[in-house]
C-alpha positions as CSV (number, residue, x, y, z in Angstrom):
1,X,0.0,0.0,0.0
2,X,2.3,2.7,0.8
3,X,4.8,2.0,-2.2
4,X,1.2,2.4,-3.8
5,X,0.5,6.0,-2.3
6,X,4.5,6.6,-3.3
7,X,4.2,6.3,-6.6
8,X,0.9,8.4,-7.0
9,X,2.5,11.1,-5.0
10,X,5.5,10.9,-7.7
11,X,3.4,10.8,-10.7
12,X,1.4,13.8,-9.5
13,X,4.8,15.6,-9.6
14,X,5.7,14.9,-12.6
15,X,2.1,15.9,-14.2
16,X,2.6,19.1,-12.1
17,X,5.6,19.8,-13.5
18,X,4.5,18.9,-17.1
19,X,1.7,21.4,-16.7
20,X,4.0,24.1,-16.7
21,X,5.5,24.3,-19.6
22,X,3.3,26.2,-21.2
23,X,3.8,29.2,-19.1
24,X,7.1,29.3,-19.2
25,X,7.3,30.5,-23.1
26,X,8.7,29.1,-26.0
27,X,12.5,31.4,-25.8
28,X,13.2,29.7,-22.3
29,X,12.5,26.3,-23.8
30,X,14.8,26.9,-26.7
31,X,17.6,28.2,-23.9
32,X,17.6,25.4,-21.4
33,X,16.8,22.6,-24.2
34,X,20.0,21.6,-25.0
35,X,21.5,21.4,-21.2
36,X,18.0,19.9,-20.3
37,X,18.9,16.6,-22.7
38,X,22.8,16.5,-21.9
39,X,21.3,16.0,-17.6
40,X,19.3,13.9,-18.9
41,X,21.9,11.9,-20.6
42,X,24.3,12.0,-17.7
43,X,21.7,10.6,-15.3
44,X,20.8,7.3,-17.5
45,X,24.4,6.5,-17.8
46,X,24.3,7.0,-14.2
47,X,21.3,4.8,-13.7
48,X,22.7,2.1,-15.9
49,X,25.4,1.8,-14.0
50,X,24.0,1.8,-10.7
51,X,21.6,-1.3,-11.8
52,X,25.1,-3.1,-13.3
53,X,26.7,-2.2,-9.9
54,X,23.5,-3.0,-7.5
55,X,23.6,0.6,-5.9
């Protein structure tokens, strides 16, 4: 039940966060895009080898 609860707590972030972007305005998107992907990138090499190295 509670791992339940967790991950409707964590979806409902995510869809909060999601539900922002449209007032943030298309010349900030353009700016952060690019840094935005190469995070993104770092953190599944990251998680890949976390789940190699049972982290």
């Amino acid at each position: 039940m509670r791992k339940n609860r967790s991950a409707r707590v964590f979806g409902g972030m995510m869809l909060l966060s999601w539900l922002t972007i449209p007032f943030i305005g298309r010349q900030h998107i353009k700016r952060y895009l690019s840094s935005t992907m190469f995070i993104s990138f770092l953190i599944m090499v990251e998680s890949y080898i976390a789940e190699k190295k049972k982290w």
